[in-house]
Structures are given as C-alpha cells and as structure tokens.
ChimeraX commands (.cxc) that place a marker at each C-alpha (Angstrom):
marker #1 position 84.10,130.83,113.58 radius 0.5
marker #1 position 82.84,133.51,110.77 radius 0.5
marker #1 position 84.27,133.63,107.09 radius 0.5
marker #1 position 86.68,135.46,105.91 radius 0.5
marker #1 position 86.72,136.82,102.28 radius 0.5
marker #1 position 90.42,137.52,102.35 radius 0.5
marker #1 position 91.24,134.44,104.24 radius 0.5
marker #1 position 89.84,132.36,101.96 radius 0.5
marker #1 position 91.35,134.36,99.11 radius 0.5
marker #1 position 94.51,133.25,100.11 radius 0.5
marker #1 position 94.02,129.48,100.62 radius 0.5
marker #1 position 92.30,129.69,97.38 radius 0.5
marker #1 position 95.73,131.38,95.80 radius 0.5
marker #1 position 97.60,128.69,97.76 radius 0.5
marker #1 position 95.25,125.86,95.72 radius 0.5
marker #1 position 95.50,127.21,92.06 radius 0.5
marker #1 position 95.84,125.57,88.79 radius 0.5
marker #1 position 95.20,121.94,91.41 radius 0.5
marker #1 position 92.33,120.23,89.77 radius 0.5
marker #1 position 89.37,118.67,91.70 radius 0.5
marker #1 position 89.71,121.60,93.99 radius 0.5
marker #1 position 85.61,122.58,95.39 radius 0.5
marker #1 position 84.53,124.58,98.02 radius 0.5
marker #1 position 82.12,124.22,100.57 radius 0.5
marker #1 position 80.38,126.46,103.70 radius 0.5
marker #1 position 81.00,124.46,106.67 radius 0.5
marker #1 position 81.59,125.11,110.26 radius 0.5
marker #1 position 80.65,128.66,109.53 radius 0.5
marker #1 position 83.79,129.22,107.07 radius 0.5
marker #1 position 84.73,127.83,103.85 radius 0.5
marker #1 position 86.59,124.68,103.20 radius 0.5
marker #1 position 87.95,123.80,99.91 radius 0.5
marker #1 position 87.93,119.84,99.44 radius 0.5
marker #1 position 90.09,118.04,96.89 radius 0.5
marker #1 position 87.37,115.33,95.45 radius 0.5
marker #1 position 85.40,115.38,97.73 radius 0.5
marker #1 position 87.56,115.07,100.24 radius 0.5
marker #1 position 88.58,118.06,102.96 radius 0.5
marker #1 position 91.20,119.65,102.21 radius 0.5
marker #1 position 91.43,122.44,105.41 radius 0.5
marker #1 position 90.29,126.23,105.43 radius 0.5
marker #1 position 90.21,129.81,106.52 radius 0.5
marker #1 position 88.20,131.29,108.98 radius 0.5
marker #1 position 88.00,134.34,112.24 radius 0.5
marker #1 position 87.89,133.40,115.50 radius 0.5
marker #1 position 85.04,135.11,117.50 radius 0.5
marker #1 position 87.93,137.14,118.93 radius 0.5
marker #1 position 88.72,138.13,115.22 radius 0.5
marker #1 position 92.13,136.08,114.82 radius 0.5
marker #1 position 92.29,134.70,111.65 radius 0.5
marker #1 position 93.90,131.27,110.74 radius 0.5
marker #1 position 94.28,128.52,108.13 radius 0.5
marker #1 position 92.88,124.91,109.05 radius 0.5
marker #1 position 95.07,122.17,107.71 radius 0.5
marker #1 position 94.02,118.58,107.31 radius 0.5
marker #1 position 97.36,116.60,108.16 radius 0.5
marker #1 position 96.39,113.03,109.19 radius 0.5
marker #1 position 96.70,111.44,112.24 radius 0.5
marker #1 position 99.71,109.73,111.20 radius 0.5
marker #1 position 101.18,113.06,110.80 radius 0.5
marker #1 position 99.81,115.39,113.31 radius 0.5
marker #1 position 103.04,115.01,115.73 radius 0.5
marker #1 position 105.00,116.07,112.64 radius 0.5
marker #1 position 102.84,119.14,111.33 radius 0.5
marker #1 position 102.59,120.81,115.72 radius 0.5
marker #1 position 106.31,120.71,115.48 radius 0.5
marker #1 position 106.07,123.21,112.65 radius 0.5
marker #1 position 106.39,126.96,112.67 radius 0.5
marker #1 position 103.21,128.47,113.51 radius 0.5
marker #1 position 101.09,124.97,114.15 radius 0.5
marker #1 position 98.21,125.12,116.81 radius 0.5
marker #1 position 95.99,122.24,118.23 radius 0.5
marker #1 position 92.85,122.43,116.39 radius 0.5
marker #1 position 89.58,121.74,119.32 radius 0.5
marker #1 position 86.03,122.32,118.40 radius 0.5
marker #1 position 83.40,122.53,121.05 radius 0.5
marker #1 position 86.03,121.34,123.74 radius 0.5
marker #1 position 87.40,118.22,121.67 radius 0.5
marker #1 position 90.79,118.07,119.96 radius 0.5
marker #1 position 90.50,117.40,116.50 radius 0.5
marker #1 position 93.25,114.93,115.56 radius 0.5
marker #1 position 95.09,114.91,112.28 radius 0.5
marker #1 position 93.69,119.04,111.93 radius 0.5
marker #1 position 95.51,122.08,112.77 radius 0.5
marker #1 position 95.40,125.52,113.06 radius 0.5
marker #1 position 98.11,128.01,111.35 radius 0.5
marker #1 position 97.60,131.61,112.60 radius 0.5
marker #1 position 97.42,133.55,109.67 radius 0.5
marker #1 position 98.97,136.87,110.74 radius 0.5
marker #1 position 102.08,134.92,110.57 radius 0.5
marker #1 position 101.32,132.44,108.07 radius 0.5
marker #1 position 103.71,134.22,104.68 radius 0.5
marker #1 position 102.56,133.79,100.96 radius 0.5
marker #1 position 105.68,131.25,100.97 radius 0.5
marker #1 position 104.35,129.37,104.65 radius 0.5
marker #1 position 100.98,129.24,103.34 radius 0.5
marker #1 position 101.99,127.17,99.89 radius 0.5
marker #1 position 104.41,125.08,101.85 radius 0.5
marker #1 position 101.81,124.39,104.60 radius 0.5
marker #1 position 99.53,123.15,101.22 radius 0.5
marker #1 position 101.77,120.93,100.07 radius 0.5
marker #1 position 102.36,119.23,103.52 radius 0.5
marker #1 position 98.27,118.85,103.52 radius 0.5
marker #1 position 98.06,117.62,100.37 radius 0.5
marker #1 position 100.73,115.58,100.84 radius 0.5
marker #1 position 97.92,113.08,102.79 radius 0.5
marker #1 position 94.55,114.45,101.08 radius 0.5
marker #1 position 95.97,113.54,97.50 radius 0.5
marker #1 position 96.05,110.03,99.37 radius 0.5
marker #1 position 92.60,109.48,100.15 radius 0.5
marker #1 position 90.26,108.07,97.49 radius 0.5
marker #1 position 87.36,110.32,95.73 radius 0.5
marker #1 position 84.42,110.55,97.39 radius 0.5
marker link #1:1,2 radius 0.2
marker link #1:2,3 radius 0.2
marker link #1:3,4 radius 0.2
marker link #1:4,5 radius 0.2
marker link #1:5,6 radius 0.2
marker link #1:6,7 radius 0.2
marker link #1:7,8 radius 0.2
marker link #1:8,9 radius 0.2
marker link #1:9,10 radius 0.2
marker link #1:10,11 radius 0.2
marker link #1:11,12 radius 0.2
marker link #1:12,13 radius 0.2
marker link #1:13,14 radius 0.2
marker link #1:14,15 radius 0.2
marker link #1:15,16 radius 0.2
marker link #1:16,17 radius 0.2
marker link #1:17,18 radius 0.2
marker link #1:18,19 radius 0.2
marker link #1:19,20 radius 0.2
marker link #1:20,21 radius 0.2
marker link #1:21,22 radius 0.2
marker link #1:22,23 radius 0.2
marker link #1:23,24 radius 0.2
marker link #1:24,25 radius 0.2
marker link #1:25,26 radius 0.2
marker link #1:26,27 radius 0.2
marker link #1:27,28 radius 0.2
marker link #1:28,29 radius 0.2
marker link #1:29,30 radius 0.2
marker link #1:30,31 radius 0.2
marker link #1:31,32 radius 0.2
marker link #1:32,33 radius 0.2
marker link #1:33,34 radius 0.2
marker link #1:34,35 radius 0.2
marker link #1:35,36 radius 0.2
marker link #1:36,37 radius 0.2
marker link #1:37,38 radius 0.2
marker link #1:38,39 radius 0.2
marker link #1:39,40 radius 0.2
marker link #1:40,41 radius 0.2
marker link #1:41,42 radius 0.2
marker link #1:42,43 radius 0.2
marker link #1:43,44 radius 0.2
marker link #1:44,45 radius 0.2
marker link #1:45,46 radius 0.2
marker link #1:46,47 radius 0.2
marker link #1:47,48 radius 0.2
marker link #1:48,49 radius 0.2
marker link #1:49,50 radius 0.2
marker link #1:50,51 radius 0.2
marker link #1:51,52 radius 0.2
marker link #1:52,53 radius 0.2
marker link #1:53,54 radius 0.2
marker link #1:54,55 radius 0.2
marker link #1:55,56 radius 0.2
marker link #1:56,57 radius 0.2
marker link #1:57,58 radius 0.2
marker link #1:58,59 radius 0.2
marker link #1:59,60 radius 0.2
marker link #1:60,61 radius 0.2
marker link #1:61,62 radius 0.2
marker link #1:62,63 radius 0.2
marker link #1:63,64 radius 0.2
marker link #1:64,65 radius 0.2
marker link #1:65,66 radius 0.2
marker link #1:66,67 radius 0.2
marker link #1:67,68 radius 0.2
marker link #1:68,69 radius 0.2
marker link #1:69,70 radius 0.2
marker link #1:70,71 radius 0.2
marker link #1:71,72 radius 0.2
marker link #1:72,73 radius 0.2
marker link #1:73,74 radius 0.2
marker link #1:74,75 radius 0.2
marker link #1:75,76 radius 0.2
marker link #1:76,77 radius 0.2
marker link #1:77,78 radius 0.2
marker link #1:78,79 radius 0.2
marker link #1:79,80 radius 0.2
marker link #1:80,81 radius 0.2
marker link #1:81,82 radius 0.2
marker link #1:82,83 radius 0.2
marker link #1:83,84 radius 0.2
marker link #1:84,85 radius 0.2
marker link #1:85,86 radius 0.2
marker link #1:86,87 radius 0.2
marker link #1:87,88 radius 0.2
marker link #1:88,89 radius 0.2
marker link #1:89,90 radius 0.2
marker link #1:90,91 radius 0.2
marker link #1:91,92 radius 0.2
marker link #1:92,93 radius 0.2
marker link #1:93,94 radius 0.2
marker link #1:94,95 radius 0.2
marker link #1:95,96 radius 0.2
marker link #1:96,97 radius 0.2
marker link #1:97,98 radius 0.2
marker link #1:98,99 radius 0.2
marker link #1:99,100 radius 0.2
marker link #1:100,101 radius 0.2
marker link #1:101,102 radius 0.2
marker link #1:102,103 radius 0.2
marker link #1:103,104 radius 0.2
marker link #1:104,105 radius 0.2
marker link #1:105,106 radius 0.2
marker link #1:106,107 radius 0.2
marker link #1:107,108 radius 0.2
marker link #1:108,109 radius 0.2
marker link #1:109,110 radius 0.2
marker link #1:110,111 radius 0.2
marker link #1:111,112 radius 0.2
marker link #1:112,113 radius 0.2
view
C-alpha cells in the first residue's frame, strides 16, 4: 500500500466539521481515527488502484459487501473482518459521504481510547 495525497484529501472532505477526527500513518497510508479509534482510510495498491478502507464491524460486514462498490479487505493473505475496501475510481463525492456515515455509524459506537 503507498499514500495517496488526493486519496486522503477526499476521505478527509468526507470527515469535515466531525470533531475528534485525527490522523495517523499506518499500514503505509493514512488513517483518520475518530478518538482514538479507526475510523478507515485511503491508500494505492502496488498496482496503483486506489481505494477507501472502511471500518464496518463485524456485525455489519455482510451488510456493507452487499453494497455498491464493497471489496473484501485481506492483508498479508488474511481477511480482515468488519473492514472493507471501496475502489475509489468509482467511489462519487455522494458514495464516499454515504459510505462515511455507514462507518461511522459503528465507530461513533466504540468508546474513546
């Protein structure tokens, strides 16, 4: 994974005016966390795709792959559940906002760390 400047732009658009919003290097792109807490991200793939990571929960992973655009998220051969992938080519202004409030939906949940 490498970082993406305009990637991350855009999630960042996607989170303004939310407060508690940080961000963080990690996994070799940037994460934004809502207290503390992960939030998803943007990154390149090392074939130079570039896609939005969203943090769903578990409980809701079935829900968020039957979505538009939604790909299994696996790191180093393991399936990540409760994350996803978006691809961002096809990810819209309007997808992108409504894929944030589905995350946040859970990560407002979760206590402060």
């Amino acid at each position: 994974m490498a970082y993406d400047e305009d990637l991350s732009d855009r999630y960042r658009d996607a989170l303004e005016g939310l407060a508690g919003v940080s961000e963080k290097r990690m996994m070799g792109g940037l994460c934004f966390l809502l207290d503390g807490n992960m939030i998803g991200g943007a990154d390149r793939t090392r074939d130079g795709a570039g896609r939005f990571m969203f943090r769903v929960g578990k409980h809701r992973h079935a829900e968020a792959m039957a979505r538009t655009g939604a790909a299994i998220m696996e790191m180093g051969g393991r399936r990540m559940s409760g994350m996803i992938f978006v691809d961002a080519d096809t990810c819209s202004a309007d997808a992108l906002k409504d894929w944030m409030s589905f995350t946040l939906e859970f990560t407002a949940t979760l206590p402060p760390k």
